[in-house]
N, C-alpha and C positions, 0 to 999 in steps of 0.2 A: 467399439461398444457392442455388448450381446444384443442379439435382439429380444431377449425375455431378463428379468430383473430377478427372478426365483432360479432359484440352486445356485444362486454366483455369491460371489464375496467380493469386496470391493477396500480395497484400502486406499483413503485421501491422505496423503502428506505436504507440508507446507505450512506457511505461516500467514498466507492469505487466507486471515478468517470468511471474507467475505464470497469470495471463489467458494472453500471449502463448504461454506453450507449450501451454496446453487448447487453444487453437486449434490447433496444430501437431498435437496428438495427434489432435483431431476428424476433421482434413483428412486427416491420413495414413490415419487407421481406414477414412472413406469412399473411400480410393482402393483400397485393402486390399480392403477389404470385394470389389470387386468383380475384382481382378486380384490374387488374397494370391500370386503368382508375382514379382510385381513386386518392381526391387533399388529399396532405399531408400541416398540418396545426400544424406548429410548432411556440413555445410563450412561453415566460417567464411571470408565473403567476401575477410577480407586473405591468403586461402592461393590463391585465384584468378591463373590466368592465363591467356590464349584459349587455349591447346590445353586447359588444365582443367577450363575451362566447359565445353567439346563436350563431355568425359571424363563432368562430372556431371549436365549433363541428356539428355546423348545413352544411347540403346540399349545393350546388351552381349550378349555370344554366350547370356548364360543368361536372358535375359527382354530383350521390347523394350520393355514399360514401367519407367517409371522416374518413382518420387516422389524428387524435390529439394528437398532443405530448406537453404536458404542464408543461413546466420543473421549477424547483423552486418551488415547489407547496406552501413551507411553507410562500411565498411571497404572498399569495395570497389577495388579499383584504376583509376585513368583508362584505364587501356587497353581496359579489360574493360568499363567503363560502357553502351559503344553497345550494344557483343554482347547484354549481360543485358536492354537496356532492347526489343531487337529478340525477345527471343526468349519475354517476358515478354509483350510485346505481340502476342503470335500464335503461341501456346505449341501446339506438333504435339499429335494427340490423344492420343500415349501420353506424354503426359506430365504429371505434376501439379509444380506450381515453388510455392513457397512459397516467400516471403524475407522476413526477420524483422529489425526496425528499432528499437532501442530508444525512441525520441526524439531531440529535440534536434538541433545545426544539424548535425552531421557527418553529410557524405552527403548531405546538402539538395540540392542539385543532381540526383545520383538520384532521388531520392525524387520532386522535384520533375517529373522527366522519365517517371517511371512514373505518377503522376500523369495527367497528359498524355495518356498513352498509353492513359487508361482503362484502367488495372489496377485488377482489383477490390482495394479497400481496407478493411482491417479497424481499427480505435484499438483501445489498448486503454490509455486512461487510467488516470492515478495515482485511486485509492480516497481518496475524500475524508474526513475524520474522519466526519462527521455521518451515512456513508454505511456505516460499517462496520457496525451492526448490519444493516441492510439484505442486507448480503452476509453473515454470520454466519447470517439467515432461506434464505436463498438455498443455502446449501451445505448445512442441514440437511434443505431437499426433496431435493437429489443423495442426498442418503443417505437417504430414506424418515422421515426422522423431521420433529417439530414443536418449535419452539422461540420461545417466547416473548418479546417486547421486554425485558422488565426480563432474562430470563436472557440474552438476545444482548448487554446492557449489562453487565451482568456479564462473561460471559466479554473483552469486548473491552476491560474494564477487569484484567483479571487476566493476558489475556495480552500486548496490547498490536497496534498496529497495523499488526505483517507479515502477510501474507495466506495464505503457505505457514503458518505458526505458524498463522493464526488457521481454518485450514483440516484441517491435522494437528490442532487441539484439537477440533471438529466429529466426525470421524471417529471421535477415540479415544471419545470421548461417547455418540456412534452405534453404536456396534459393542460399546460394555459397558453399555450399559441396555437396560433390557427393557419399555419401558414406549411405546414409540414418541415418546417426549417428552422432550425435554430441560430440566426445568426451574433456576430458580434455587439452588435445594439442589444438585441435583446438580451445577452448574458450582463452588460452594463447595465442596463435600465432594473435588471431584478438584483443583482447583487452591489449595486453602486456602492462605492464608501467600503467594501467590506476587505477587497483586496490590497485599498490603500493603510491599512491600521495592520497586516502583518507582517513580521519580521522580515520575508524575504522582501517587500516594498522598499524597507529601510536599507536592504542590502543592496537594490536596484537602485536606487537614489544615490548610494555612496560610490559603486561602480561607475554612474553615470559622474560623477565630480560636482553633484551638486549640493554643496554644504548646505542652503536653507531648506532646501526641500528635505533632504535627508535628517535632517533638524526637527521639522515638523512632523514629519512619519515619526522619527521616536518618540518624541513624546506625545502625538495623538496614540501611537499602538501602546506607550507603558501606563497611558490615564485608563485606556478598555481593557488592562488587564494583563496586557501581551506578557509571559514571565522574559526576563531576561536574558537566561539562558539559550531560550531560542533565537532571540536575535545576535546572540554572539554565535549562536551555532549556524543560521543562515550565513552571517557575514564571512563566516571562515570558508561554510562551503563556494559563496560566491566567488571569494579571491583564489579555491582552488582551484575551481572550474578557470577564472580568465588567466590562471598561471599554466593552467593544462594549453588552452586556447592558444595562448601566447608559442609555447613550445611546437602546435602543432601546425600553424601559420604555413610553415615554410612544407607540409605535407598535401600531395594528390590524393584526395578522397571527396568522396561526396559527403554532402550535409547529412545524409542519413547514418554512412559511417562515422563521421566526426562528432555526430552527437552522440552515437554508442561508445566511443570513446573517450568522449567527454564524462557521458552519466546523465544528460540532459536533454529534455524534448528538446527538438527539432527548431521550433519556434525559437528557441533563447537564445537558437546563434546568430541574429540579428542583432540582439544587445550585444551580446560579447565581440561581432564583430565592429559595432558603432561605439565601444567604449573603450576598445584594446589599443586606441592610439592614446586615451590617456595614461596607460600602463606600459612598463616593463618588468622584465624575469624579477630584477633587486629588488624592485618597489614591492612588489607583491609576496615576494619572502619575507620582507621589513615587515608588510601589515599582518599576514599572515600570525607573525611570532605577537605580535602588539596585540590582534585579538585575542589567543592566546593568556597573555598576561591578564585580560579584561574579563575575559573568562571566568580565569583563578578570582578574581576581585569579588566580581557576582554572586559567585557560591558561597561568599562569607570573610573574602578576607580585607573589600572593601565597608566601611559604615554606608555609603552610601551607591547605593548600588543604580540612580538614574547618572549621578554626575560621571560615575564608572565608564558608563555606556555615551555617555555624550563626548569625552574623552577619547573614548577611543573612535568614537567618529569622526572626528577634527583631525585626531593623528592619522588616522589612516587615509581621510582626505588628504592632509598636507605628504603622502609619501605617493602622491599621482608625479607624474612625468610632466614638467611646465612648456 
């Protein structure tokens, strides 16, 4: 990172919205910091046209610095493509230019061409399951406190895997205990009832081979709303994970590797290790396809789309290993 935020350019890419604006905030604060006179000139690249651009990174009569924040870049218009890539590329000193890129190919060409032009580059990658307790440890040092693996597994079992969510439940945790620590109890005691009504609950109940329980997660999570979908889409990713599991049994690696190559925190390989004797390779191919079918059901070609889901919970219990 420069140590001045004026005459650089800065380009975020990635599809972590929530990464990409800390960035934005960091860079604006450092330019702040040092010129708080300065106008901040913020725009969604498809409202761009070349007299605009001059508009939003050039000077004005009330400060001649000027932070530009241009978000959407891949929106940007072909007319406008050279200007930004020229002005990005040898950005004057009163100027700070940030321009923010979700991902993905739209705008590739841009991108491509700032690239090139040795524009400093920022990612800010999708959060991997197996990574969210990691960033759960992470966001409780921003707030001064400690928080434990099993309670970061916790919480990113209760609240699930948005970042702003799993960011706003850190803070609200931080700022009402008094103990400097976040532990297990307390992620229970504030979120109780919340991680038993989602889909991956109902997924972890059926894993575990427990028809009633798994019973009553579905329909306590489809009476609050749960859509269907997601629980045929946790259930499938569940049985791929214990088929991965299953296959890699017979592998020397640590928990840390095995969960990178699983897809999964750290924590969940205590379930999969405690439920892989009810399973094998066939059974979990069988359920696998059987979700699948229940899948197709839900989206419209079932009428009734709970009996769907309660169906395929039964069958995919009855294909455990006895």
């Amino acid at each position: 990172m420069t140590s001045t935020a004026w005459g650089t350019a800065l380009l975020i890419t990635g599809p972590e919205a929530l990464l990409a604006h800390r960035l934005v905030a960091e860079t604006k604060a450092r330019a702040l910091a040092a010129h708080p006179e300065a106008d901040v000139n913020e725009i969604s690249a498809e409202e761009l046209e070349d007299s605009m651009l001059s508009e939003v990174v050039g000077g004005s009569l009330f400060s001649s610095h000027i932070v530009a924040v241009i978000e959407d870049v891949g929106g940007c218009p072909p007319s406008v493509v050279d200007q930004l890539v020229a002005v990005a590329s040898n950005p004057p000193e009163d100027l700070c230019l940030i321009l923010v890129h979700p991902g993905g190919m739209k705008g590739k060409g841009l991108i491509d061409k700032l690239k090139k032009a040795k524009v400093r580059t920022e990612t800010v990658a999708a959060v991997k399951p197996f990574e969210l307790p990691r960033f759960v440890g992470d966001e409780a040092r921003r707030r001064g406190v400690r928080i434990g693996p099993d309670a970061a597994g916790e919480l990113v079992a209760a609240v699930g895997h948005d970042l702003r969510s799993l960011a706003a439940a850190v803070e609200q945790l931080a700022s009402d205990g008094d103990s400097g620590e976040i532990d297990a109890a307390l992620v229970k005691r504030y979120f109780a009832g919340r991680a038993e009504v989602t889909s991956f609950a109902v997924a972890d109940a059926v894993l575990a081979g427990n028809p009633s329980l798994a019973l009553e997660r579905l329909r306590w999570a489809l009476s609050t709303g749960a859509a269907p979908v997601l629980i045929t889409s946790a259930l499938a990713g569940a049985l791929r994970g214990m088929g991965k599991y299953l296959e890699a049994q017979g592998l020397r690696m640590s928990e840390g590797d095995l969960a990178r190559q699983l897809g999964i925190p750290p924590w969940k390989l205590k379930d999969y290790a405690k439920h892989s004797r009810l399973w094998q390779a066939g059974g979990v191919a069988d359920a696998i396809r059987l979700v699948a079918r229940a899948d197709g059901e839900v989206k419209g070609a079932a009428t009734n789309a709970d009996f769907a889901l309660e169906r395929m919970v039964l069958g995919v219990l009855r294909l455990r290993r006895h």
